[in-house]
C-alpha positions as CSV (number, residue, x, y, z in Angstrom):
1,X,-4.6,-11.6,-23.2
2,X,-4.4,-8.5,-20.8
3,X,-7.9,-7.0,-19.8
4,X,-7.0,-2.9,-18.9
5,X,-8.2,-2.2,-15.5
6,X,-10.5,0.9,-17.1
7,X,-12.2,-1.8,-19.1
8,X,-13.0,-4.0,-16.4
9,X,-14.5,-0.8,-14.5
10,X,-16.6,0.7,-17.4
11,X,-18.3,-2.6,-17.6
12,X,-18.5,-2.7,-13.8
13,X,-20.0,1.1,-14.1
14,X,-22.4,-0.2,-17.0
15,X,-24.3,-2.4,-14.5
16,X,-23.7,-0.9,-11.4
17,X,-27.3,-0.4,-10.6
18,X,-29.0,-3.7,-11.6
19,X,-25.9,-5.3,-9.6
20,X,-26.8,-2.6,-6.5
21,X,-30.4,-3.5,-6.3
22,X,-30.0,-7.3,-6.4
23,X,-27.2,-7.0,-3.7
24,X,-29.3,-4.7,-1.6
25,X,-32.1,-7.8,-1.7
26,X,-29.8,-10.3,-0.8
27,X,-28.5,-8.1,1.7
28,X,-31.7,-8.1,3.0
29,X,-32.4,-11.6,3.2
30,X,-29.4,-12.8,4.5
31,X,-29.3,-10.5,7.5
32,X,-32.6,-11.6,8.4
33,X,-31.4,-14.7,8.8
34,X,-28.5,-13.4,11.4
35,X,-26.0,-13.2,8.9
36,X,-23.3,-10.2,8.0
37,X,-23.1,-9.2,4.4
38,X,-19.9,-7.3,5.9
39,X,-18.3,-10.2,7.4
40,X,-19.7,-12.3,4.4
41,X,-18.0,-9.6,2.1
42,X,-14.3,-9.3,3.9
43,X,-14.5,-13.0,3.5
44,X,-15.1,-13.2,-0.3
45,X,-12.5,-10.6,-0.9
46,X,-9.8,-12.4,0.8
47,X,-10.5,-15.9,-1.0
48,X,-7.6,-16.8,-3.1
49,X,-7.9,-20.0,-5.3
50,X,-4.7,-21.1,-6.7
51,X,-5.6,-22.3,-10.8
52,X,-3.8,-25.4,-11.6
53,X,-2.1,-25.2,-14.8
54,X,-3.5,-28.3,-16.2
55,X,-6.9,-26.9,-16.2
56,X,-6.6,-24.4,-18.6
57,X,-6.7,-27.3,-21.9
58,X,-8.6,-30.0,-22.8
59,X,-7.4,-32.0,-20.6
60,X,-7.2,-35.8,-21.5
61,X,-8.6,-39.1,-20.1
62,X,-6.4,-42.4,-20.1
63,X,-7.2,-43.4,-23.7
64,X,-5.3,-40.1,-24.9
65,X,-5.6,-36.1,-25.1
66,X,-7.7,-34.3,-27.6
67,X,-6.2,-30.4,-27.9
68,X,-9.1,-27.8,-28.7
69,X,-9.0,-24.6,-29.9
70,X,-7.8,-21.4,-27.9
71,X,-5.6,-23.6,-25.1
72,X,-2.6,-22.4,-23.9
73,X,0.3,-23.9,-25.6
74,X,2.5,-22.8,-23.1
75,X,3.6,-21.8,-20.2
76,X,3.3,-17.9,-20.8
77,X,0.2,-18.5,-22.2
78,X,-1.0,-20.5,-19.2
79,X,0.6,-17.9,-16.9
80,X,-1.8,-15.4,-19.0
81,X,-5.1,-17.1,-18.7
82,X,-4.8,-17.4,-15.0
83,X,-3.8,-13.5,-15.0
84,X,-6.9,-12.8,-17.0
85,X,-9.1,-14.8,-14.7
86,X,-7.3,-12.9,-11.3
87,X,-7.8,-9.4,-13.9
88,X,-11.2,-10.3,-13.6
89,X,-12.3,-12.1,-10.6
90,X,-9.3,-10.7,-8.1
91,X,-9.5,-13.9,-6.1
92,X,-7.0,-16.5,-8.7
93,X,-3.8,-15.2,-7.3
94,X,-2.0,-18.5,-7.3
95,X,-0.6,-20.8,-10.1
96,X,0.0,-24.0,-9.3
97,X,2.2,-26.3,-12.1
98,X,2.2,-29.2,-12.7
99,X,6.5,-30.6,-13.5
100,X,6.9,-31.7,-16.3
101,X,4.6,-29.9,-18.1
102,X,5.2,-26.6,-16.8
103,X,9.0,-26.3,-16.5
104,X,10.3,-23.2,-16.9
105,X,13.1,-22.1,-19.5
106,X,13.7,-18.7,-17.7
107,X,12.6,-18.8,-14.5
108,X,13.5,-15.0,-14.0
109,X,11.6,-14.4,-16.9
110,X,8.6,-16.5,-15.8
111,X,8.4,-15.0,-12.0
112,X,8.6,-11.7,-13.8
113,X,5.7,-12.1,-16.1
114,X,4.0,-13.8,-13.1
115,X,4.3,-10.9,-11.0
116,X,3.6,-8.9,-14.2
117,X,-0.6,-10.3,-13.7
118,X,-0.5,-9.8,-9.7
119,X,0.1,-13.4,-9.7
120,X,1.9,-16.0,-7.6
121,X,3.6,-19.8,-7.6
122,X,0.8,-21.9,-5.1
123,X,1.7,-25.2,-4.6
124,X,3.9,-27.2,-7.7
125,X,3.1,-30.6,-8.8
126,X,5.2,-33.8,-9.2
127,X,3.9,-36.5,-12.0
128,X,5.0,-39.8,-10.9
129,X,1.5,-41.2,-12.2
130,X,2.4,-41.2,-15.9
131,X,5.5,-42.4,-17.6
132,X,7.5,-39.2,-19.8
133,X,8.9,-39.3,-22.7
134,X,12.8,-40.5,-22.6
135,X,12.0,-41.5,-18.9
136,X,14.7,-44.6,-17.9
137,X,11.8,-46.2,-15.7
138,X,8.4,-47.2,-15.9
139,X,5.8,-46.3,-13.0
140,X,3.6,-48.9,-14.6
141,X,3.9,-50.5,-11.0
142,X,4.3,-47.5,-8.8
143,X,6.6,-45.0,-8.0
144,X,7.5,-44.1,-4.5
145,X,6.2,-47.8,-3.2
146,X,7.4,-49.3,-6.5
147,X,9.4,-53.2,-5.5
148,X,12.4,-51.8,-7.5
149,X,14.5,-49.3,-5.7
150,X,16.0,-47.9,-8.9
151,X,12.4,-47.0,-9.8
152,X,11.8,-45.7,-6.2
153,X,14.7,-43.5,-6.7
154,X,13.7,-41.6,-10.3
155,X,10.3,-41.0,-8.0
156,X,12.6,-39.0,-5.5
157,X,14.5,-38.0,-8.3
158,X,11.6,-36.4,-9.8
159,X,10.3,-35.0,-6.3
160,X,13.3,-33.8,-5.7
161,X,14.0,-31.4,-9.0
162,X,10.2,-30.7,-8.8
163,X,11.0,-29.4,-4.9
164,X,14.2,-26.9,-6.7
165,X,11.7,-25.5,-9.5
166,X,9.2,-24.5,-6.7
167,X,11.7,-23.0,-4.7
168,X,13.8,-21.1,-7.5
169,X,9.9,-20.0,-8.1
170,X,8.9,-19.4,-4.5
171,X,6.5,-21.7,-4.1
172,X,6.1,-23.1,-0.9
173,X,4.6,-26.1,-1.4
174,X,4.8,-29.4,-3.5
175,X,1.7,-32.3,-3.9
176,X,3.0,-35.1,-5.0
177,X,0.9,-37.5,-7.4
178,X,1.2,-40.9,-7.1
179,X,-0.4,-44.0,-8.8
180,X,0.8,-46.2,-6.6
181,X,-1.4,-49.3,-5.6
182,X,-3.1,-51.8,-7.2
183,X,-5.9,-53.0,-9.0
184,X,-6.5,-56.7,-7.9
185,X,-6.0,-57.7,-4.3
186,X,-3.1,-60.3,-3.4
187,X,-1.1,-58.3,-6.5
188,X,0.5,-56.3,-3.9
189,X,1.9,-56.2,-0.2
190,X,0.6,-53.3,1.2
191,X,3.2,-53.5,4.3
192,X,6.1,-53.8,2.1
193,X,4.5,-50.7,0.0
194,X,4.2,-48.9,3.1
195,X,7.2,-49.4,4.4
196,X,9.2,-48.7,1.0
197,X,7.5,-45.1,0.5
């Protein structure tokens, strides 16, 4: 969904003076406390919060994932949510996906509508914390600490494709999600753990 600039500022105009007389009172108050509104202000305006793609469903807890109506189904349509939120807040300028999920089948095409909503690649997102579908390897046990190296290695595998889709995107930055560790002590070495990852 695309919100037109004009419509954003006719609804800005329509409560321009309530919004001008409660600022002028905060103003107020917080520079009697020593503060600058104008410092406070430059501040706000330059705060960009990078919306991870996963946030715009449902979500899903670890029993399963219950869709609702009006989530993105897609990419695009993530991609347009977060331009919707930046339309409207001017401080979401980032994207962050999350690989799997999020790969792109055009990456042209996806920068492009990106930059279409003012909008960039933040930081991308490896899932080594949940087995995919077709996926030779289970992470049941871990990932990048995991006792098998063959498992090890699909977890740099993964990081590693994850690392090409950020850069082909511009990203600049990866976090990597792990579920390594354990759930009952003894069940795991932490020294060897450390020293595989």
């Amino acid at each position: 969904m695309r919100v037109q600039q004009e419509t954003i500022h006719d609804f800005n105009e329509k409560h321009r003076r309530s919004h001008a007389d409660a600022f002028a009172f905060l103003k107020m108050q917080l520079e009697d406390q020593g503060l600058s509104t104008d410092d406070l202000l430059t501040r706000l305006m330059d705060l960009q919060v990078a919306i991870p793609s996963w946030a715009l469903g449902a979500g899903g807890t670890r029993f399963g994932r219950f869709s609702t109506g009006g989530e993105p189904g897609n990419l695009d349509q993530k991609i347009e949510d977060v331009g919707l939120l930046h339309a409207l807040t001017r401080s979401a300028g980032g994207i962050s996906l999350h690989i799997p999920w999020d790969i792109p089948q055009d990456t042209e095409a996806t920068k492009e509508l990106a930059a279409s909503f003012d909008l960039i690649f933040d930081a991308v997102n490896s899932n080594t914390f949940q087995d995919q579908k077709g996926q030779a390897h289970s992470y049941k046990f871990g990932s990048l600490c995991h006792a098998s190296k063959t498992e090890r290695q699909q977890a740099i595998d993964h990081n590693i494709e994850v690392i090409q889709y950020g850069r082909e995107l511009g990203s600049k930055s990866i976090t990597v999600w792990l579920a390594d560790g354990s759930s009952f002590p003894g069940q795991l070495n932490f020294r060897h753990a450390l020293e595989r990852t």
